[in-house]
C-alpha positions as CSV (number, residue, x, y, z in Angstrom):
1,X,101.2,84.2,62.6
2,X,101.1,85.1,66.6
3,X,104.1,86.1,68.4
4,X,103.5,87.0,72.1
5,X,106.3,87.8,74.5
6,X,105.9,88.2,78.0
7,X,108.5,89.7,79.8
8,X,109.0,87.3,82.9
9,X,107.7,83.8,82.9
10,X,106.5,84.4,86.3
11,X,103.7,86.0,84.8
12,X,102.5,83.1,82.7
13,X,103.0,81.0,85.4
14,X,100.5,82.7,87.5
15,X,98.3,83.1,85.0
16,X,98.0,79.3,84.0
17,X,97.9,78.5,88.0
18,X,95.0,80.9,88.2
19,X,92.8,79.2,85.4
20,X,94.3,75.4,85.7
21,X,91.9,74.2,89.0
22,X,88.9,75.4,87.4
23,X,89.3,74.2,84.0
24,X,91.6,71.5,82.6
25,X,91.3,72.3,78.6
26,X,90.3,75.7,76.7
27,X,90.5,77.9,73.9
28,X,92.5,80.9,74.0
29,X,91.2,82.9,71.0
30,X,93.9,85.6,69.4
31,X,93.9,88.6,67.9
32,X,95.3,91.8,67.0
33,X,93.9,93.3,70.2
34,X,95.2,91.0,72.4
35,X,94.7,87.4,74.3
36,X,90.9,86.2,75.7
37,X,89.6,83.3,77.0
38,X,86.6,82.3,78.6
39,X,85.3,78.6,79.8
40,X,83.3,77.1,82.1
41,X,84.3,74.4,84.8
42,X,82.7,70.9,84.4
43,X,79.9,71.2,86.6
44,X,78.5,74.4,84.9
45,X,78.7,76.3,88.1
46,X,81.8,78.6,87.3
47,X,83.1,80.6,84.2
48,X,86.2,81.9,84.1
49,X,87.3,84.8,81.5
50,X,90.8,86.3,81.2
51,X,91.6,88.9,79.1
52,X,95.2,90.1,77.9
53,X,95.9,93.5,75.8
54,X,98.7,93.8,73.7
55,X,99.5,96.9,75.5
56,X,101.3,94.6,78.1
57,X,103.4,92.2,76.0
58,X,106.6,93.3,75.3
59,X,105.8,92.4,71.8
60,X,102.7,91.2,70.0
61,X,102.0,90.4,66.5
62,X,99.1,88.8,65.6
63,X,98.5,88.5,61.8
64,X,95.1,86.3,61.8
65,X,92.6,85.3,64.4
66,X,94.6,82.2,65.9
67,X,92.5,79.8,68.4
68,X,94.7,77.9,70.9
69,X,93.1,75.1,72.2
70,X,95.4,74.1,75.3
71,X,95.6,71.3,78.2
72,X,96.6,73.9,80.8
73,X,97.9,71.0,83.4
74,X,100.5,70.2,80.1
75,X,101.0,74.2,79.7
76,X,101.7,74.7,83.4
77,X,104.4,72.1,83.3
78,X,106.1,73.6,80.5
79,X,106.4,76.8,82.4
80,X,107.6,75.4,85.5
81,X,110.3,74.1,83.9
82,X,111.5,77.7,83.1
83,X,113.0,80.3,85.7
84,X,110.6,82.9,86.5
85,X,112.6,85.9,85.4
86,X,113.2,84.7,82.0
87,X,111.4,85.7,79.1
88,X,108.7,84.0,77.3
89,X,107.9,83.8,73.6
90,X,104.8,82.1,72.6
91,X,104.5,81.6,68.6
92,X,102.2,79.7,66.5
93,X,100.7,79.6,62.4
94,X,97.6,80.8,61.5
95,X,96.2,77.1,61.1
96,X,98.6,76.2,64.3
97,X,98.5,72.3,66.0
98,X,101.5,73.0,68.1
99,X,102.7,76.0,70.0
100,X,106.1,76.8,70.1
101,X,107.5,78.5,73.7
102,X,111.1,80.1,73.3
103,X,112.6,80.7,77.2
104,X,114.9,83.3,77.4
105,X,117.2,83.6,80.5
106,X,118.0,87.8,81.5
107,X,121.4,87.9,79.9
108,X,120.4,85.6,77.0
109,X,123.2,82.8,78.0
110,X,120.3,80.1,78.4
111,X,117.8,79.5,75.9
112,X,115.5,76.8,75.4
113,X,111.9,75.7,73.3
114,X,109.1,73.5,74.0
115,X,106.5,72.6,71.6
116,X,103.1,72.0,73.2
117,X,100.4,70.0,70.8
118,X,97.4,71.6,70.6
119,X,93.8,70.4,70.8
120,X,90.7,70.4,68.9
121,X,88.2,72.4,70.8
122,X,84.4,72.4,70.7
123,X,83.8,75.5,73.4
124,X,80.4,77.8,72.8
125,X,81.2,81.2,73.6
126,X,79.1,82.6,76.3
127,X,77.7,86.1,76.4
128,X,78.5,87.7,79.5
129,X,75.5,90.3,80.2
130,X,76.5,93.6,81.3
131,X,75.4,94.5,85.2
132,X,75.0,96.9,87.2
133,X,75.9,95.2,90.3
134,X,73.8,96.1,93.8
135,X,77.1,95.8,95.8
136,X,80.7,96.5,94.5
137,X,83.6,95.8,97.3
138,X,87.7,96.0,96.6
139,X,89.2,94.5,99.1
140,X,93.2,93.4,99.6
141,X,93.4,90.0,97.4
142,X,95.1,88.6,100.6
143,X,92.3,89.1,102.8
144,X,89.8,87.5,101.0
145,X,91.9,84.8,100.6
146,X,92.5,84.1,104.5
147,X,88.6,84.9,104.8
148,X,87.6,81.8,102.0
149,X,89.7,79.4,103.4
150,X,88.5,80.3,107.1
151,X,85.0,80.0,106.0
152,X,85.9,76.9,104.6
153,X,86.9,75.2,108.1
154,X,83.4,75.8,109.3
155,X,81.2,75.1,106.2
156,X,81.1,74.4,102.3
157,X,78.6,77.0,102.1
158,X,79.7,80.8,102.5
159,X,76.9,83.7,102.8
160,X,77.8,87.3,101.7
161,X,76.3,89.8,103.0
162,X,76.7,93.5,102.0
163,X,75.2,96.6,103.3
164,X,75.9,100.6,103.2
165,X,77.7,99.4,107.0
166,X,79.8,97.3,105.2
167,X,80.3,93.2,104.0
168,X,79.9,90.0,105.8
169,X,81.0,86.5,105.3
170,X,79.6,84.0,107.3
171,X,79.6,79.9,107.6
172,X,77.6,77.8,109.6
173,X,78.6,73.9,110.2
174,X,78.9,71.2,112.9
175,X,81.9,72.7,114.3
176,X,80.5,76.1,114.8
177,X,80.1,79.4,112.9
178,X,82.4,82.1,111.6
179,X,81.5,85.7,110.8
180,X,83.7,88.2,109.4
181,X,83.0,91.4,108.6
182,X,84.8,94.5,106.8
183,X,84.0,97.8,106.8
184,X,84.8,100.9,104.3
185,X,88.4,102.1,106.3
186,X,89.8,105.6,105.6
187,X,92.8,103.8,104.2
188,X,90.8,102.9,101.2
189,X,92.2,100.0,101.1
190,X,89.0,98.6,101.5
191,X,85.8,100.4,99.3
192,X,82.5,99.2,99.6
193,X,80.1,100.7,97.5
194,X,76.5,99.6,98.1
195,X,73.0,100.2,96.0
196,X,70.7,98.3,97.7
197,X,71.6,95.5,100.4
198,X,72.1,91.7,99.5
199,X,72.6,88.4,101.0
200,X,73.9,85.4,98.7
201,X,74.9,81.9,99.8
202,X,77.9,80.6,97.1
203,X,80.1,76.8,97.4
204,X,82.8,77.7,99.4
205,X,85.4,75.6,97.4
206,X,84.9,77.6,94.5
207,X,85.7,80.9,95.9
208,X,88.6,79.3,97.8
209,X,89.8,77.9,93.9
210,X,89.3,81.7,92.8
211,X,91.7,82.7,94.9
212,X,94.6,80.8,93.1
213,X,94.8,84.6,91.3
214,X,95.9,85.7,94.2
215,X,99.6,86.3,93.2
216,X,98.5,87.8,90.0
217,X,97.3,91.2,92.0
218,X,97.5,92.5,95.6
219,X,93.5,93.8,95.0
220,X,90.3,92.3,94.2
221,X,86.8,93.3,92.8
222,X,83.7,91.3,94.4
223,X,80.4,92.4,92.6
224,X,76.9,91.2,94.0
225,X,73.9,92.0,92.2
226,X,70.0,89.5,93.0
227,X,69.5,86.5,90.4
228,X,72.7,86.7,88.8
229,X,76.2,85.1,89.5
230,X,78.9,86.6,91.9
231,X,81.7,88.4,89.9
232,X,85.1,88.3,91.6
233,X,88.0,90.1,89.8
234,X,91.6,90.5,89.7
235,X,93.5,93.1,87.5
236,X,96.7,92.0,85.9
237,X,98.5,95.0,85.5
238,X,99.3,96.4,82.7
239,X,97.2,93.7,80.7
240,X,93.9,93.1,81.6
241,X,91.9,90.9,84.2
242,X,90.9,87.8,84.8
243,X,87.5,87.2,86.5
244,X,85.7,84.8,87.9
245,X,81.7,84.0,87.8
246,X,79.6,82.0,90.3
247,X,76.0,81.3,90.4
248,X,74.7,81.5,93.9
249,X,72.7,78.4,96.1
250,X,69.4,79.9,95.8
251,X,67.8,77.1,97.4
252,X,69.9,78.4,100.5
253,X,70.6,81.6,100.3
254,X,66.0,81.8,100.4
255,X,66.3,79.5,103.9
């Protein structure tokens, strides 16, 4: 038996937004610890991974290892049909085909449930390496934001570039070329921590669809590292992260 409650919906909500333009169908594997998932997009370019703790719910329960396999586009329309601040109960049997959601409106007057069929799954399980990444940058999620979708104007190519003087974005297409660049500021708002420098050339569209996390957290991590795929990662506070992988254009980023 799983029982997860989330205290606002508007948490959910982001969360499904976050994963639902990368990937339309995936496994969310449960267990006493807490929530994962991890799938790649169609094209075998991206992986996504999101991982919940039960340290955030405001109560979890999870008897058995449960796997969910969900349509998120049919998930996120369940939540939208909820108000943001009301709570959310997810519940489902240890050999579940459905999952229950129970909406609870802040001074319980409103209540309502949805039950979502679920799918049948076939999803290998990717080992994720551990790296020690060359370059490591936080950076305000907003601003990387505005910078992917003002690369994207110019190009569907975006080069990063990252040295100890700090990280730059640059696209170069028939209308012109853009170059931002940030630097470490005594604010700390933005940290750039660099081993050795590095120049990689990723699709522009996918870091602009990584973005949709941007309402889950006001900071991102980007982690560069040679000959393996761009990390970028938001924290969901109090229960985990999601993160984003992308293999970078070598044939570009050697020209």
């Amino acid at each position: 038996m799983l029982e997860a409650r989330f205290g606002e919906t508007l948490l959910l909500k982001k969360i499904v937004d976050a994963l639902k333009e990368i990937i339309s169908q995936s496994t969310l594997d449960c267990t006493e610890t807490g929530m994962q998932l991890q799938s790649m997009d169609n094209s075998h370019v991206s992986l996504v991974a999101l991982s919940l703790q039960t340290e955030g719910f405001e109560k979890y329960r999870c008897d058995r290892n449960v796997s969910l396999g969900l349509d998120l586009k049919s998930l996120a329309k369940v939540v939208k049909s909820a108000s943001g601040d009301d709570a959310v109960t997810l519940t489902a049997a240890d050999k579940a085909d459905k999952l229950l959601l129970s909406f609870e409106s802040d001074n319980k007057s409103r209540t309502a449930d949805y039950e979502l069929k679920l799918l049948n799954l076939d999803q290998d399980h990717l080992g994720i390496p551990e790296t020690n990444y060359a370059c490591i940058v936080q950076m305000p999620s907003s601003e990387f934001a505005r910078i992917c979708r003002d690369m994207s104007m110019f190009s569907e190519s975006v080069v990063i570039s990252c040295t100890k003087q700090g990280i730059k974005f640059s696209a170069n297409g028939d209308m012109g070329s853009a170059n931002i660049k940030l630097s470490d500021t005594s604010k700390g708002d933005i940290t750039i921590d660099v081993d050795e420098p590095i120049t990689q050339s990723f699709a522009g569209r996918y870091l602009n669809t990584f973005t949709r996390a941007t309402p889950l957290s006001d900071r991102v991590k980007i982690c560069l590292a040679p000959d393996v795929p761009l990390l970028v990662e938001y924290p969901i506070e109090d229960y985990g992260y999601i993160r984003y992988y992308l293999a970078p254009k070598v044939d570009e980023a050697d020209a």
